[in-house]
C-alpha positions in Angstrom: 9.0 1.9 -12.6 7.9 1.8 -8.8 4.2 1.8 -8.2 3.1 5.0 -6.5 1.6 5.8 -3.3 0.2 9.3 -2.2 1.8 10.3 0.6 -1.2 11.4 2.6 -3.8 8.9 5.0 -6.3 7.0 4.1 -4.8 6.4 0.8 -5.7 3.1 -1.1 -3.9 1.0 -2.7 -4.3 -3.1 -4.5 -1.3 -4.7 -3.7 -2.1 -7.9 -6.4 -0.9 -11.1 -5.9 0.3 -10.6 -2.6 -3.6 -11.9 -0.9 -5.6 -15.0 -1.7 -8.1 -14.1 -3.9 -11.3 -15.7 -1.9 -12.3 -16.7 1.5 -10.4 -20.1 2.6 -8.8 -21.8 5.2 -5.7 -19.2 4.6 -8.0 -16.3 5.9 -10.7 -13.7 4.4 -9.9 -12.4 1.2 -10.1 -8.9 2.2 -7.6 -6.5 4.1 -7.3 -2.9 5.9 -3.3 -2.4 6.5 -2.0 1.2 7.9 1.6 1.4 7.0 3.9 4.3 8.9 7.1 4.9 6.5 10.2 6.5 6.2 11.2 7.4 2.9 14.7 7.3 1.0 16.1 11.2 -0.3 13.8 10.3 -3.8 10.8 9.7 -2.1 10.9 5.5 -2.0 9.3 3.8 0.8 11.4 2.7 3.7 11.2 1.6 7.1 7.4 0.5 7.3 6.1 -0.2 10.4 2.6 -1.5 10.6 0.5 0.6 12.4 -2.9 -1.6 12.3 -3.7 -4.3 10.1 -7.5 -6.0 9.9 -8.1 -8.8 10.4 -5.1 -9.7 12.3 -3.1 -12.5 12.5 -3.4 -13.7 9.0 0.1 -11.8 7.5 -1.1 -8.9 5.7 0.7 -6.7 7.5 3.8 -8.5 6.6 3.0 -8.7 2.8 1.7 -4.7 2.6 5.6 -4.1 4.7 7.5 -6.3 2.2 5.2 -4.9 -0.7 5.9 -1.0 0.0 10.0 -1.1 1.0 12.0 -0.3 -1.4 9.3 -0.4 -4.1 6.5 2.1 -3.7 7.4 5.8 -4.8 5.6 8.3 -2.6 5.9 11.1 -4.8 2.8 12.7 -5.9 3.0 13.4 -9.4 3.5 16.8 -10.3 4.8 17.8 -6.8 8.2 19.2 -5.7 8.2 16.8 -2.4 11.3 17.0 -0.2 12.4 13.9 1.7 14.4 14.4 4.6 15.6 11.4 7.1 12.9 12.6 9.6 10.3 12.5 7.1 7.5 9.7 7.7 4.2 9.1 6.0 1.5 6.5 6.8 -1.1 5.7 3.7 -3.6 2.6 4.2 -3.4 -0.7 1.7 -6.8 -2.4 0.9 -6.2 -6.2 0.0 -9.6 -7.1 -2.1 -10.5 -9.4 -4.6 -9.0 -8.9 -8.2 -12.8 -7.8 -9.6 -14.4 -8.5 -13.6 -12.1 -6.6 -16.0 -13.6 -3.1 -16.5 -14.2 -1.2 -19.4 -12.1 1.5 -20.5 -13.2 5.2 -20.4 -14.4 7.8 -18.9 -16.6 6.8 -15.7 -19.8 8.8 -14.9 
């Protein structure tokens, strides 16, 4: 089952395992990526484009790209969404730090 992205912007999303996991000499361990996509007639991403990426120059872009094609289903859950070839969507990616396991239920 694809992971699922909301087609809408400023959306957040943990790609794991695709950022190191503390500062070192491969870069900060934290990422903002702004991904423009197509998306295929059942609502899969395609055709990413990276529209900015913080800090730059370290390959996020690249692994949020390679993470979201062909993987990430952009259907909201619930919703009747129509994808045609013209249809595009840009959400954001935040690479962080896996954190402490939390506990299950309800949140305040």
């Amino acid at each position: 089952m694809p992971n699922r992205l909301l087609p809408t912007f400023g959306v957040a999303a943990i790609l794991a395992g695709c950022a190191p996991t503390m500062e070192t000499e491969l870069g900060p361990a934290r990422a903002i990526v702004v991904l423009n996509c197509g998306a295929t007639p059942q609502g899969i991403a395609r055709d990413c484009r990276v529209v900015r990426e913080e800090p730059a120059g370290f390959g996020y872009g690249l692994h949020a790209k390679h993470g979201a094609e062909g993987r990430h289903d952009l259907n909201v859950e619930g919703g009747n969404e129509i994808w045609t070839p013209e249809t595009r969507v840009e959400f954001t990616i935040r690479f962080a730090p896996a954190g402490p396991p939390q506990a299950s239920g309800p949140r305040p």
